[in-house]
N, C-alpha and C positions, 0 to 999 in steps of 0.2 A: 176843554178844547181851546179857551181863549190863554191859558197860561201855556200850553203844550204848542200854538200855532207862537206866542212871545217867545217862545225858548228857542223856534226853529228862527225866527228871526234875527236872534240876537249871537245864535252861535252862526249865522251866515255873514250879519255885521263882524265880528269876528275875525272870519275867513278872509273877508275882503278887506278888510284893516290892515292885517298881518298880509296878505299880499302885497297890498300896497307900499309895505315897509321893506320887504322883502325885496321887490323890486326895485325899489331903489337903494336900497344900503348891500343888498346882499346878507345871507343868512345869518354869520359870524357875527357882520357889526348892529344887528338888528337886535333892539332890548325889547323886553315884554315892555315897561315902560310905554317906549314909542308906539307898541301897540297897544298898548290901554290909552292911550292919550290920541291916537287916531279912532278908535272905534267907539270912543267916550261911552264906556262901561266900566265898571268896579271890578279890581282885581278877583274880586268872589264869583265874578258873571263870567268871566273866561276860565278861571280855572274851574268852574263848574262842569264844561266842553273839555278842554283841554289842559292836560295834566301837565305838559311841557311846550317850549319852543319847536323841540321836534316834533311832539304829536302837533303843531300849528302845519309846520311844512306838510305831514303824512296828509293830514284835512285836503289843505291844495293840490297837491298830487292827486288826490283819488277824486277829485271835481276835473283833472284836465280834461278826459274823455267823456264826458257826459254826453256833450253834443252830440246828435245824430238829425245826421242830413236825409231830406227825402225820397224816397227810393226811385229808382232811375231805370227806363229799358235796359241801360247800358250800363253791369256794373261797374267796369271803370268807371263812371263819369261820376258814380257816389264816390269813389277817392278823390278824384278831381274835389271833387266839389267839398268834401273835406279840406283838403289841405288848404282850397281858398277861402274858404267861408276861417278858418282858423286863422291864416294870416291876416285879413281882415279883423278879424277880432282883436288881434294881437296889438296893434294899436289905441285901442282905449281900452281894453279890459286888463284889468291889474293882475289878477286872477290867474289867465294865460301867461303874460306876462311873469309872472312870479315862478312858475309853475315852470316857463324854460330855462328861467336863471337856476332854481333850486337843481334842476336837472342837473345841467351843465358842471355845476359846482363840483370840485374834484374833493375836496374836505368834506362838505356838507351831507351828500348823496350818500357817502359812506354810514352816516348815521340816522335818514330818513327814506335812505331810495331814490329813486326817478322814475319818471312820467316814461320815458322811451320805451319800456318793458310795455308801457300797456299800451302804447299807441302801437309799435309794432303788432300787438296780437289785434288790436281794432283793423287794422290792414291786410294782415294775415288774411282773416276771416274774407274779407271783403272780396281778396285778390284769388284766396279758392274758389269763390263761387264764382267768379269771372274767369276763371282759368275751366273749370266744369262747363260751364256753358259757351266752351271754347273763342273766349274774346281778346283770349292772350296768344302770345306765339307758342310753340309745340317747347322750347326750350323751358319757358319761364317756368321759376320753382317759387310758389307764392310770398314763403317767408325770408328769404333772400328780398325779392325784392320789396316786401316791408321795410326788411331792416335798412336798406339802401336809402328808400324814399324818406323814411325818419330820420337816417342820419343825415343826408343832403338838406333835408328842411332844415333840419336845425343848425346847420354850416351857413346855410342861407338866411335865414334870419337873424343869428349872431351879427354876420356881414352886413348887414341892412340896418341892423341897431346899431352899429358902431359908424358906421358910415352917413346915415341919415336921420339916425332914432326913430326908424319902423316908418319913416315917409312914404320908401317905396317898395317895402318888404310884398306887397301883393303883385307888382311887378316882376321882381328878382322870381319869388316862386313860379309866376306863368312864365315866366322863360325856361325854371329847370324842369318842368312838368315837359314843356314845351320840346326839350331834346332828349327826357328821358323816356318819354313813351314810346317810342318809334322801337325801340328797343325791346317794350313791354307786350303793345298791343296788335293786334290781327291790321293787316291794311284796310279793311274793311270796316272795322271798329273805329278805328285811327284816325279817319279823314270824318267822323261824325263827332268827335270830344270836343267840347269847348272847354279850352283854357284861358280866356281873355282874361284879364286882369283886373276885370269890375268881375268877376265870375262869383265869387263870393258876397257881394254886397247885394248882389243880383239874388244867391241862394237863401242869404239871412233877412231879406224883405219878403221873400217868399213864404219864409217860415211866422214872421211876424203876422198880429193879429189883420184879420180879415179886415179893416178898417183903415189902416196902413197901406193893403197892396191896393187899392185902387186909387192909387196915386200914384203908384209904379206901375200900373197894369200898362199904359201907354209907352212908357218908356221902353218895356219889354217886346212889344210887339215889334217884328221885323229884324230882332237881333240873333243872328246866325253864330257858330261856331267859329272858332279861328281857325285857321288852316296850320296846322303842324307838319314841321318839313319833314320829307321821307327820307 
């Protein structure tokens, strides 16, 4: 157990090394090198995990979606709170971060894939069962607007990294949330979403250990929804 719990550690060291690198150089100019020398392990302790640079990127890729937020009356509000709690993340996690660069990569993807296949189907899902329990308009087709709301994010946080380097990427997003739901969801549903732009830093203290939120517990109480225009 104690070498088997070492090996899960060191191939997650790893992961985040090679994000790290990735993120900043981009996939192409990125050498195993820099990642054995970021994740300070022997070339024998990665190539153990991972056979190539590309299986490095597949690893990142298939950690984008991991996340899962917690379940809400309203299942719009788990996309909501999806897309914030990621933007939020998107700023200190390499991981993420790497993970939309590899994406994006018009060379790279070709040889590794991208994360948008699977965040679309995490949304898919999300946006059927919200469309079943009729929280969406009569028109909406769930996987359409997946694919809409993943390509917008990712326009949007491109923009936010180039313009601020992810300062106010959880902003940028509560604004396109903010004009694309009216579009999406029932008036009724619509005027109850919180998109506020702390909305994520809000859902990921939530999730953190019980020890944590009663520091935030105060902070929480009395804070309403944003109102989203009709």
């Amino acid at each position: 157990m104690v070498r088997q719990e070492r090996a899960v550690r060191t191939r997650r060291a790893v992961l985040e090394a090679a994000a790290a690198v990735f993120a900043e150089h981009g996939y192409t100019a990125a050498t195993v090198a820099d990642i054995l020398k970021t994740a300070g392990v022997t070339k024998g302790a990665l190539y153990f995990h991972f056979d190539s640079k590309e299986a490095l990127a597949r690893g990142i890729l298939e950690l984008q979606t991991d996340q899962v937020v917690p379940e809400r009356e309203i299942k719009l509000q788990e996309m909501v709170d999806l897309a914030m709690s990621v933007a939020c993340r998107l700023k200190e996690d390499p991981l993420l971060r790497a993970g939309a660069r590899l994406s994006a990569d018009p060379v790279g993807r070709g040889q590794y894939g991208s994360a948008w296949p699977l965040w679309v189907g995490v949304l898919s899902e999300i946006l059927t069962e919200a469309h079943r329990r009729g929280e969406t308009l009569a028109h909406v087709v769930p996987t359409e607007v997946a694919e809409m709301v993943v390509s917008s994010f990712n326009g949007v946080q491109l923009f936010a990294q180039m313009e601020s380097g992810l300062r106010d990427v959880e902003h940028r997003v509560s604004v396109l949330l903010k004009y694309v739901l009216p579009s999406v969801a029932s008036p009724a549903v619509l005027m109850r979403l919180d998109v506020a732009e702390d909305r994520g830093a809000r859902v990921l203290a939530e999730m953190a250990p019980a020890e944590t939120q009663t520091d935030t517990g105060a902070a929480e109480q009395g804070r309403g929804p944003v109102a989203i225009p009709a």
